[in-house]
N, C-alpha and C positions, 0 to 999 in steps of 0.2 A: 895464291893468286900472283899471278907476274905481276912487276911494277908496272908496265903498259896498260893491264887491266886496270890498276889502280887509279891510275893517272883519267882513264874515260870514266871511271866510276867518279871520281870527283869531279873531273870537267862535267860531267852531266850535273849534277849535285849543282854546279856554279852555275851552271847553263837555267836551272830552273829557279834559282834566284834571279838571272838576269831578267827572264822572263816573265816575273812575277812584278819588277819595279818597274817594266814594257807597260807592261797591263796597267799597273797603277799609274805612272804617266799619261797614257791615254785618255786613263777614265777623268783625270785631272782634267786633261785639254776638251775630253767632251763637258763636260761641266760649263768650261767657260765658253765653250763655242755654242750650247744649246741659247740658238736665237730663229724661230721658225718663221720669223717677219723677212728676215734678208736671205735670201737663196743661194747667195755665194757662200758666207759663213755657215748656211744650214747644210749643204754638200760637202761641206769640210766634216762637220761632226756624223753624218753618216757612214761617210769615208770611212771616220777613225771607228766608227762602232764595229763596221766590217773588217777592218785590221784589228782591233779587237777581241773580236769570237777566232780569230787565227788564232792570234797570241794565245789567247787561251785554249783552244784545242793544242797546241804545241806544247804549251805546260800541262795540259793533262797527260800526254802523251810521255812526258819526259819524267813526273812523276810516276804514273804508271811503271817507267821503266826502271824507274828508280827502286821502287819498290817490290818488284818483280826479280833484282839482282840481289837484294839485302835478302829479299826469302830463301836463294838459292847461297846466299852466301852462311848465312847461320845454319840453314840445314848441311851442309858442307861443314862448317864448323861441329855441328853436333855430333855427325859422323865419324870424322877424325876423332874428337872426342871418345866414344862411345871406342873403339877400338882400341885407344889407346887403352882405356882400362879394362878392357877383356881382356890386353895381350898380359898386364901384369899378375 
């Protein structure tokens, strides 16, 4: 694997951390904003529930791919593998 590859396989990897402490920040601030009496504060926490489900379609999506590169990378590994010891 070029170091290029490597470098997106882990920026991804950081990328779904980040977006995982997104998520948990959020869900912090809905916490505190859930007030259904005052309408300005309660359009703030629907707000955040709707950037929310983004956040986390974006972290599924980037684990999915994460996941998706690790299968193709061990099977690639086992391969090489596999060959090497046929050739000796």
């Amino acid at each position: 694997m070029a170091s290029g590859a490597n470098l997106s396989f882990l920026s991804l990897i950081a990328a779904g951390f980040a977006l995982a402490s997104i998520w948990l920040g959020l869900n912090v601030a809905r916490f505190y904003t859930y007030d259904p009496e005052n309408a300005y504060t309660w359009a703030w926490h629907l707000g955040m529930a709707r950037v929310q489900t983004v956040v986390a379609y974006a972290l599924l999506l980037v684990v999915a791919l994460v996941a998706v590169w690790m299968i193709f990378l061990i099977i690639s590994w086992l391969n090489r593998r596999r060959h090497s010891l046929s050739s000796q």
